[in-house]
C-alpha positions in Angstrom: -30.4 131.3 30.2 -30.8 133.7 33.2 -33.7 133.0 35.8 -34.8 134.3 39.0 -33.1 131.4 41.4 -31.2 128.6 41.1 -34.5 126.4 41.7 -35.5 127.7 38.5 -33.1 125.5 36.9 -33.4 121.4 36.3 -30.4 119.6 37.8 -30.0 118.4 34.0 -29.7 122.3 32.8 -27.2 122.9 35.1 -25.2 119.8 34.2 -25.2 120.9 31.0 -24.2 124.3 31.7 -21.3 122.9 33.5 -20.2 121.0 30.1 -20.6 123.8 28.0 -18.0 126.0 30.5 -15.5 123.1 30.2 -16.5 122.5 26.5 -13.5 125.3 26.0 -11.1 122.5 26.9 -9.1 124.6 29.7 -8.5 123.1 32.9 -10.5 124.2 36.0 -10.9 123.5 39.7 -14.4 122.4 40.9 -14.2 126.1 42.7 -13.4 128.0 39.0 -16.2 126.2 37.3 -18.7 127.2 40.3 -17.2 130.9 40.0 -18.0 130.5 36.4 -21.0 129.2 36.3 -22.5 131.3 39.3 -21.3 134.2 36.9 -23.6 133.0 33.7 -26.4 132.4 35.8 -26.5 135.8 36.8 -26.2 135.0 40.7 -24.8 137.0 44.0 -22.8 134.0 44.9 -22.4 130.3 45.1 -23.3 129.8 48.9 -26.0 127.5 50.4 -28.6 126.1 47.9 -26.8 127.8 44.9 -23.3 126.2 46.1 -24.9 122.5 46.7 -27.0 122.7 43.3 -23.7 123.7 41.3 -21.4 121.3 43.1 -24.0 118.3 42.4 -24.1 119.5 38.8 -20.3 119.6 38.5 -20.4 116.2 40.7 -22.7 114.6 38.1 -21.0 116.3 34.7 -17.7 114.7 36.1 -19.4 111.4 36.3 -19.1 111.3 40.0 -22.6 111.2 40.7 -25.8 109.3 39.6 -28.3 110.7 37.4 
């Protein structure tokens, strides 16, 4: 699943990355799953663009946030 950038990624792939890390049933803070999921994507961190696209996606997967 690993790409250059985050921009390489649709805001529906990174939903459902999001559900597939939580698909484990454990209990995690918005700030664990965007450690985890900045992990499986392969990136340096989860500041700026990375941080906002990963928070929307976990925004969205929690039903917080329009599609």
């Amino acid at each position: 699943m690993r790409r250059a950038g985050i921009l390489d990624y649709s805001r529906a792939e990174l939903v459902q990355l999001v559900r597939w890390i939580e698909s484990d049933g454990l209990t995690r803070a918005d700030d664990e799953l965007l450690a985890s999921a900045t992990e499986v994507l392969g990136l340096a961190d989860a500041s700026g663009r990375v941080g906002r696209a990963l928070r929307a996606a976990i925004d969205e997967a929690h039903g917080s946030h329009p599609a």
